[in-house]
N, C-alpha and C positions, 0 to 999 in steps of 0.2 A: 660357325667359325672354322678358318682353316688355314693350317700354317704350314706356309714352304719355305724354302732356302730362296734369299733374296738372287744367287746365280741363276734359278731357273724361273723365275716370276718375273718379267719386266715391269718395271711401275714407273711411272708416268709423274709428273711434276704439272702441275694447274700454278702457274704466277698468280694468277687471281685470287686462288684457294692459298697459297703459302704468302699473299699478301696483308690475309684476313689474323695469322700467328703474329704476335709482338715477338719479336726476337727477346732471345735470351743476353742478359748482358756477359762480357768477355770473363768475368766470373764465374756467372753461374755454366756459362759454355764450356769453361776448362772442371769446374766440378762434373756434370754430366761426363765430357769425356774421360775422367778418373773413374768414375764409378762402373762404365761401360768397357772398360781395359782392363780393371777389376774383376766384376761380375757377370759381363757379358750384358747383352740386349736384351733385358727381363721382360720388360713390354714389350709385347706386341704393336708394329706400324697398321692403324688403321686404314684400310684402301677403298674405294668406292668400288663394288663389285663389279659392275655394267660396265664400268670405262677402263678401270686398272690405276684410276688418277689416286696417290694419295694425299690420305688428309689429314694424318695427324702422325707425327714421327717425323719431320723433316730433318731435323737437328741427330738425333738418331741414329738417322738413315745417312750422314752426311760421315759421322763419325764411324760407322759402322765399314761404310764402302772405301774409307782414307784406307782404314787397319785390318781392310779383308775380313771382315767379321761375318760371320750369321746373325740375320733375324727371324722374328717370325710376325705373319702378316693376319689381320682378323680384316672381312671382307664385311663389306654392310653395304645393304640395298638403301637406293634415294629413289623418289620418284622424278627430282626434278634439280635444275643446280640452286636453284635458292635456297630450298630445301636442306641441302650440303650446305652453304653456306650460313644456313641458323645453327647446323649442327656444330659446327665448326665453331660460331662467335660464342655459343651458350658453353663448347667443353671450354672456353678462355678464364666464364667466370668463374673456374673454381681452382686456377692460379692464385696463390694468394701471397703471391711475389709481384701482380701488377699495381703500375698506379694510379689511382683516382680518373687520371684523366686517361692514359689508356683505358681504362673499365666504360670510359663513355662514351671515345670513340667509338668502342666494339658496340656500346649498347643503340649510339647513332643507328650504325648500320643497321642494327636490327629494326628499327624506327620504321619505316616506309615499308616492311613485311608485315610486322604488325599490325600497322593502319591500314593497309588496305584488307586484310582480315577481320576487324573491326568493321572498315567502312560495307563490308559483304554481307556480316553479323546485324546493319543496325538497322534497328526498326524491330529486331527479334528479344534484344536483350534490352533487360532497364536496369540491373546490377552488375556488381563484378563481386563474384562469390569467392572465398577467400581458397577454397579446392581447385579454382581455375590455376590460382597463381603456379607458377612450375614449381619443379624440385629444387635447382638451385636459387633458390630464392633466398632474400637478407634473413628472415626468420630462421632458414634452416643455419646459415651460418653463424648467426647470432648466437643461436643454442650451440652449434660447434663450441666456438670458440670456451663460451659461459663453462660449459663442463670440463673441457680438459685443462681451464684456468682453475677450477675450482679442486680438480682430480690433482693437479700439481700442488696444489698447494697439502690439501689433506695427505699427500703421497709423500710428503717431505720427512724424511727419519730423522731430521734434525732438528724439528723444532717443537716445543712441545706443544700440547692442548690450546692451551688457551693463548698462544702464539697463533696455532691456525685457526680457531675459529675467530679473533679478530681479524686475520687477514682474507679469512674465506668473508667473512662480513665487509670488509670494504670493498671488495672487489664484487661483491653482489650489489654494491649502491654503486658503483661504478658503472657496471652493466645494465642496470636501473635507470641510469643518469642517461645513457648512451642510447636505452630502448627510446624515454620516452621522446629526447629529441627526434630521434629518426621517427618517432611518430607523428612526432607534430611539424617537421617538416615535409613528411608524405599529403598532411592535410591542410596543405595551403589551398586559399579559396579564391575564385574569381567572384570581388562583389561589384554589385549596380547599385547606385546610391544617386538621392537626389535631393535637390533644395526647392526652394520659390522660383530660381530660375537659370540652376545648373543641374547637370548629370557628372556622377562621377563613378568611374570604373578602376578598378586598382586590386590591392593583391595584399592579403591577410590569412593567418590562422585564424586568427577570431574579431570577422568584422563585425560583430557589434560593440566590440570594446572599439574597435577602427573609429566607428561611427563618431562612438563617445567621446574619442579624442578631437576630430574634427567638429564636431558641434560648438567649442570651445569661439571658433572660428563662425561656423555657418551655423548657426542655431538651427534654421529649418532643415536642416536634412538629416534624410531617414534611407532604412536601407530598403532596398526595394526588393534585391534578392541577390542570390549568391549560387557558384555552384565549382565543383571542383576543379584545379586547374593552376597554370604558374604563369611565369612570365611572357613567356610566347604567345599565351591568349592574349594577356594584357596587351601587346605588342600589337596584334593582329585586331583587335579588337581598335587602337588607338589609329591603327594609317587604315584602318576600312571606313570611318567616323570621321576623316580629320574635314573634313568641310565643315562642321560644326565646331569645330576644335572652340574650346578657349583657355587655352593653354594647359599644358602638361595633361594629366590622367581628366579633365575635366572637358564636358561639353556644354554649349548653349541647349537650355530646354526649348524643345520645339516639339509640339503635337507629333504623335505616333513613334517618336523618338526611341522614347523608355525601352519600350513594346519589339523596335528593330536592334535594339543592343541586346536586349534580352535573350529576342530570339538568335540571336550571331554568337553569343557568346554561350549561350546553350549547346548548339551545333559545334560548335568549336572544342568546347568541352567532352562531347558525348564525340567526336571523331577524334581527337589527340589525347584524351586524357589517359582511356585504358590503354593504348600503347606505351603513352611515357609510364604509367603507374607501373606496366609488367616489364619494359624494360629498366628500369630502376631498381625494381624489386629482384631482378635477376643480376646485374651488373654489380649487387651491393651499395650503391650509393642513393641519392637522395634526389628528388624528381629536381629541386631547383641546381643541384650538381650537372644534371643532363640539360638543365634548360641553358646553366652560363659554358659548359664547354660546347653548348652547340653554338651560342655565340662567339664564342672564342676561336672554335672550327671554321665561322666564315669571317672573321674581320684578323686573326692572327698570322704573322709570316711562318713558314717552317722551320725557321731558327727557333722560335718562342715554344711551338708544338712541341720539338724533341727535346728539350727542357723540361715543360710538363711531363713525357712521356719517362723519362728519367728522376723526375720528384725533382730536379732542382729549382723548381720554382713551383707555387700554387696556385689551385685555379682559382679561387676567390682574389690573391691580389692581381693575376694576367687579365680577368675582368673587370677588374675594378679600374684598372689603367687602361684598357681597351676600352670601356665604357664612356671614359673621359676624353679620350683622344678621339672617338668616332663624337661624343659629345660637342666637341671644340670643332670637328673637321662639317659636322653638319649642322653648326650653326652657321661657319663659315659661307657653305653651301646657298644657305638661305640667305644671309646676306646680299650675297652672291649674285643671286636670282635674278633675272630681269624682269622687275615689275613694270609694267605698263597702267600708267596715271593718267587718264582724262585733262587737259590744261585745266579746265574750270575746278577741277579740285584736287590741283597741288597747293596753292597757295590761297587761303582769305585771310585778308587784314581788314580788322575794324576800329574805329572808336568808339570804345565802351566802356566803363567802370566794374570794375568788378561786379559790383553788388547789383547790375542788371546781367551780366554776364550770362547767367541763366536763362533767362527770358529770348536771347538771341543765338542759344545753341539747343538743338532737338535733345532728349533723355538718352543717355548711356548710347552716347555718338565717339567717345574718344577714346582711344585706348592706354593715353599717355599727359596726363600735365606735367611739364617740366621747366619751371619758373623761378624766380629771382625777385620775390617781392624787396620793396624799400625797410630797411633796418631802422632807423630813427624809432624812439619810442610812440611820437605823432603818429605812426601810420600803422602800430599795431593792430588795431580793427581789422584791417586787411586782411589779415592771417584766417580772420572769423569766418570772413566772406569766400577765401578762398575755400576753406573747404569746403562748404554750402556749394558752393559750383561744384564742386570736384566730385561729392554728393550725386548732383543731378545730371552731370554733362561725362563721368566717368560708365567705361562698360563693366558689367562684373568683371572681377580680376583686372582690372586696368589699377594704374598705378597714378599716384601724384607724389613727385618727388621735388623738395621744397627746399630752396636755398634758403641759410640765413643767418647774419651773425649771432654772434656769444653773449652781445650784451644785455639781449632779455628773452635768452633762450629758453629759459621755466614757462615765460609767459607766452611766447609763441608755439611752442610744444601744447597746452593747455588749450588755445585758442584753435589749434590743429585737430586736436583730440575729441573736439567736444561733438562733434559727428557721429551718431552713432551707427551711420550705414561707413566709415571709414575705420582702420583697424592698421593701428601703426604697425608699420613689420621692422624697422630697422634706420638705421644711422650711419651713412656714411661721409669718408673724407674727403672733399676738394680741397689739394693740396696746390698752394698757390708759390713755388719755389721761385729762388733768385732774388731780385730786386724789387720783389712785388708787398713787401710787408704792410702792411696796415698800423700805423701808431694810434692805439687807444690809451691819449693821454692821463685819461681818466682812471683809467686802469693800470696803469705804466703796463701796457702788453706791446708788443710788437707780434703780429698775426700772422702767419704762413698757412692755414687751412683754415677751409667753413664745413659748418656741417651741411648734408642734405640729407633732409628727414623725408625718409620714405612712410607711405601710407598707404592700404589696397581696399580698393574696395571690394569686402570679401576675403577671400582669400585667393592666394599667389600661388600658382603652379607653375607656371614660367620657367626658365634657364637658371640656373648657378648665379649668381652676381659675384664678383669679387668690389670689396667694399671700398677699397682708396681708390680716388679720379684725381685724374693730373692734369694743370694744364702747363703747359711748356713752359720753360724758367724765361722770366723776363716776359709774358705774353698779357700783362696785364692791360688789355686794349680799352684804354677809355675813351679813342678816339670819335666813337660814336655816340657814348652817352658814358655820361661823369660816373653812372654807376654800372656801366659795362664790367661783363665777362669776356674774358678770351675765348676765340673761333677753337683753340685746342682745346680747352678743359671743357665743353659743351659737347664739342666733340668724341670726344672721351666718353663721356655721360653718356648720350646717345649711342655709341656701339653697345655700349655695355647691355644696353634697356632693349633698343628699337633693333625691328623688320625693317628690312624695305615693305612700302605698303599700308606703313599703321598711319595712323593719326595722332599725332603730339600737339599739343594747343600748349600757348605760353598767352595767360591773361595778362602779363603784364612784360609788354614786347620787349622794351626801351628801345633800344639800338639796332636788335636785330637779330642780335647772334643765333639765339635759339632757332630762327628762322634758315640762317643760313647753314647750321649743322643739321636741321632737319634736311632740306634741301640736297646736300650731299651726300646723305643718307638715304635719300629719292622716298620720302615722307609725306604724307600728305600732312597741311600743318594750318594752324588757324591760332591767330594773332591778335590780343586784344591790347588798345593802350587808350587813355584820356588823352593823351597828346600827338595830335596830327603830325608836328614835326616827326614823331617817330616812327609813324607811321611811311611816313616821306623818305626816312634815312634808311630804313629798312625794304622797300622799294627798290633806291638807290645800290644798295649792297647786293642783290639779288638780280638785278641787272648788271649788275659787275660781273659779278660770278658765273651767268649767261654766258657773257662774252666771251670770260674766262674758258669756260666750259667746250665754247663753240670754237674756237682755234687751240684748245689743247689736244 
C-alpha cells in the first residue's frame, strides 16, 4: 500500500469501471459529504496500480477535489480488466444500502465470468464444495446480521432478563424462518417427468411431492430424473424441444426423447447452475431473484429499471406484469404467424352421426372440439357419444369445449363426464347480450348466457384462458340454422382456445359457424352433420367469405 497527496498522483477515471458503482442517493451523498468536511477522507481511494485508473472512491474523490482536500491512495495489482471488474461488482456486495435488484444487476454481470470459468473447469469438477463459495457470501452475512441483532438486544440496559431472552428468542425463529427459506429456495430442481405418452419438464423444491400432485391428473406418470437448476433451464430447455411441444412445460413422447432432454438439461445445469448458485450466494439474494431480474433486464424499459434500482417497486410484482404482457404480446405473435395450410386440409365436411364419428376420423388427430350440440331432452344421448369421440379423435392435451343449455345441465355434465380418458377442467360463460334472450317458459327464465363445459384430455398446459366469451349484442344469427350461433361469439371462443394451424372439428356443424370462425383463424377444421342441407349451407358461407376475403 502506498499513499500520496491526490496534488501529486494523477488518477485516472474508467466510465466503464465507475459505471459498474450504483450511485449513492442525494442523501446518502450529502451524508458522506458531511462526514468528509467533518473528518477528513479516512479511507483510502483504491487505484489500479499498472494504469493509475481508479476503482473505488469515486464519490470521495469528487468531494474531496470540490473542497481542496487530501487523500490517500492504496494501489493494487490486476492481471487483466475483467479481473478489475469482478473486483469491483463483489466490493458492491457488501453495501448493505443496495437494492435487491441492483444486488442482481451487479450479480448479472458477474454471470458470463463465472461461466466461462466453469465452462474451462468442466469435465474436472462433479461438486461444488461449500469452501469454494467466496467470503462475501449470504451465510457470512446471515451470521452478521444474526449476532449484532442478537448483541442489540442482550445489550439493551433497559430491559430486563426475561424481556430479552423472549426477544432474543423470536428473533432467533425469525432468522430460522429466513435461513430455511433461502435454503430451500437455493434448491430448486430441474425435473423430467413422464407419462404413457407425455414428457414433462418443470421446476420444483421437491418434485416428488410435484409428481404427486400431478398424478391426480396423469396417473402414469413418474419422474424420471431431476437435477439442480431454475427458470432459465426450464426456458431453454422448452424453445430447444419445442417441435415436440404439446403445450406449456409438457412434450409428445417419442423414442430417444427422454434420453435428449435429459442429456440438455444435465449440460445446462452443470454450465449455468454453479455460476448462478456463486453469484447468488455472493449478491445476497436467491437464485430465482437472479433468474426473474434477469428477465426483467431483457423485456423491461429504463423507466421500470430505476424504480427497482430505487425499491420503489419490486421485483417479484415488475415480473409478474412483465411476464403477462410478454405472455399476451407472444401469443399475439403466434396468432400472428403466417401459417401455411395445404387446400386439401383446410376444410373436410362430412355426413355422419355422431356415434360413427369415430370410425371416420384417425386416433388423437384434433387438437380442439368446439361444438354446439341440440338441447332438447330427446337428444341427450348425444352428449354420451360426444365424448366417446372426443376420447378417440382428441390429441393428449387437446380440449373439447361443449356448448349447452340450463335445462338438464346435471344430466349432460354426467353424460360428459363419464369418459374416463376425459377430465373436466372448467366452466365457462357465453354471454348472449342485447335482444338475444331465450324465454324458458317453463321455467319463467329469460336467458342471456350458456354454459361451455370445458374437458381435457389429460391434462392442460396451454395459455391462460379468461372464462366469459361474448358474442356481440343483438348477433343472435339464426339465419342459417334455427339453432345457430353467432360468427362473434365463436369467434371469441376461438381466439381465446386456437393457433393458427390447429385442427378444430365441430361433429355437429348445423349452419356453419364454427367453420367459418375456424377459417378466419386460418384452422384446419373438420365438419360433421346428418344433414346434407348443412353441409350445403356451410359450403355456401365459406365461399362467401372467400370472396369476401379475396377483394378485401
Amino acid at each position: 500500500m502506498s499513499e500520496r497527496n491526490h496534488l501529486e498522483f494523477e488518477i485516472s477515471i474508467d466510465p466503464e469501471f465507475e459505471k459498474l458503482i450504483p450511485p449513492p442517493t442525494e442523501q446518502e451523498f450529502a451524508g458522506l459529504e458531511a462526514a468528509i468536511l467533518r473528518d477528513g477522507c479516512t479511507d483510502p481511494l483504491i487505484v489500479w496500480k499498472e494504469h493509475g485508473i481508479l476503482l473505488d472512491g469515486h464519490n470521495r474523490k469528487k468531494i474531496c477535489d470540490q473542497f481542496d482536500m487530501s487523500y490517500k491512495t492504496r494501489e493494487l495489482t490486476f492481471d487483466s480488466r475483467n479481473d478489475v471488474k469482478r473486483w469491483i461488482i463483489e466490493r458492491q456486495f457488501g453495501r448493505r444500502n443496495l437494492t435487491p435488484f441492483q444486488r442482481a444487476e451487479l450479480a448479472l454481470l458477474l454471470k458470463p465470468m463465472l461461466a466461462e470459468e466453469a465452462k474451462k473447469r468442466q469435465g474436472t469438477r462433479t461438486d461444488l464444495q461449500k469452501d469454494n463459495i467466496p467470503m462475501n457470501s449470504w451465510e457470512c452475512s446471515f451470521d452478521a446480521r444474526k449476532k449484532k441483532k442478537l448483541a442489540e438486544i442482550w445489550s439493551d440496559p433497559t430491559s430486563s432478563f426475561d424481556t430479552k431472552r423472549y426477544m432474543a428468542d423470536t428473533a432467533s425463529q425469525q432468522f430460522g424462518r429466513e435461513y430455511a427459506r433461502h435454503q430451500r429456495e437455493l434448491a430448486s430442481q430441474v425435473y423430467i417427468a413422464a407419462s404413457d405418452s407425455k414428457i414433462k419438464v418443470g421446476i420444483s423444491y421437491e418434485p416428488l411431492e410435484r409428481i404427486k400432485e400431478l398424478s391426480t391428473s396423469e396417473p402414469s406418470i413418474h419422474l424420471i430424473t431431476s437435477f439442480p437448476g431454475n427458470r432459465s433451464i426450464e426456458s431453454a430447455t422448452i424453445k430447444h424441444f419445442s417441435e415436440f411441444s404439446a403445450g406449456g412445460e409438457w412434450f409428445i413422447l417419442k423414442d430417444g426423447l427422454i434420453d435428449a432432454i435429459c442429456e440438455f438439461v444435465k449440460r445446462e445445469s452443470d454450465r449455468q447452475n454453479e455460476s448462478s448458485f456463486l453469484i447468488a450466494k455472493q449478491a445476497n439474494v436467491s437464485q430465482d431473484t437472479i433468474a426473474k431480474a434477469e428477465f426483467i433486464s431483457c423485456h423491461a424499459d429504463e423507466a421500470i429499471k430505476e424504480k427497482l434500482r430505487k425499491g420503489d417497486t419490486s421485483i417479484n410484482a415488475e415480473y409478474r406484469r412483465l411476464k403477462k404482457e410478454t405472455s399476451r404480446s407472444e401469443k399475439a405473435e403466434r396468432k400472428a404467424a403466417p401459417i401455411a395450410i395445404p387446400d386439401d386440409e383446410k376444410m373436410r365436411l362430412e355426413i355422419c352421426d355422431i356415434a360413427e364419428a369415430a370410425s371416420r376420423m384417425e386416433p388423437e388427430n384434433i387438437d380442439f372440439i368446439i361444438t354446439d350440440p341440440p338441447y332438447p331432452e330427446k337428444y341427450l344421448p348425444v352428449f354420451g357419444k360426444l365424448a366417446d369421440f372426443a376420447a378417440h379423435a382428441l390429441k393428449p392435451g387437446g380440449s373439447l369445449i361443449c356448448m349447452s343449455g340450463q335445462s338438464y345441465l346435471p344430466e349432460v355434465f354426467r353424460l360428459l363426464n363419464q369418459n374416463p380418458e376425459l377430465r373436466y377442467h372448467w366452466a365457462l360463460a357465453y354471454l348472449t347480450p342485447g335482444g338475444q334472450a331465450t324465454q324458458l317458459w317453463e321455467r319463467r327464465v329469460n336467458t342471456f348466457w350458456k354454459p361451455l363445459l370445458w374437458f381435457v384430455k389429460g391434462d392442460y398446459s396451454a395459455d391462460w384462458i379468461g372464462d366469459v366469451v361474448k358474442s356481440a349484442p343483438n348477433d343472435n344469427d339464426k339465419n342459417h340454422h334455427h339453432w345457430g350461433q353467432s360468427v362473434s361469439g365463436m369467434r371469441d371462443l376461438l381466439d381465446r382456445f386456437v393457433l393458427p394451424g390447429k385442427t378444430v372439428c365441430d361433429p355437429f356443424l348445423g349452419g356453419g359457424t364454427t367453420a367459418i370462425a375456424a377459417r378466419q383463424c386460418n384452422c384446419r377444421f373438420v365438419g360433421f352433420d346428418i344433414d346434407e342441407k348443412c353441409l350445403e349451407t356451410t359450403r355456401q358461407r365459406l365461399a362467401e367469405l372467400a370472396t369476401e376475403e379475396n377483394h378485401g
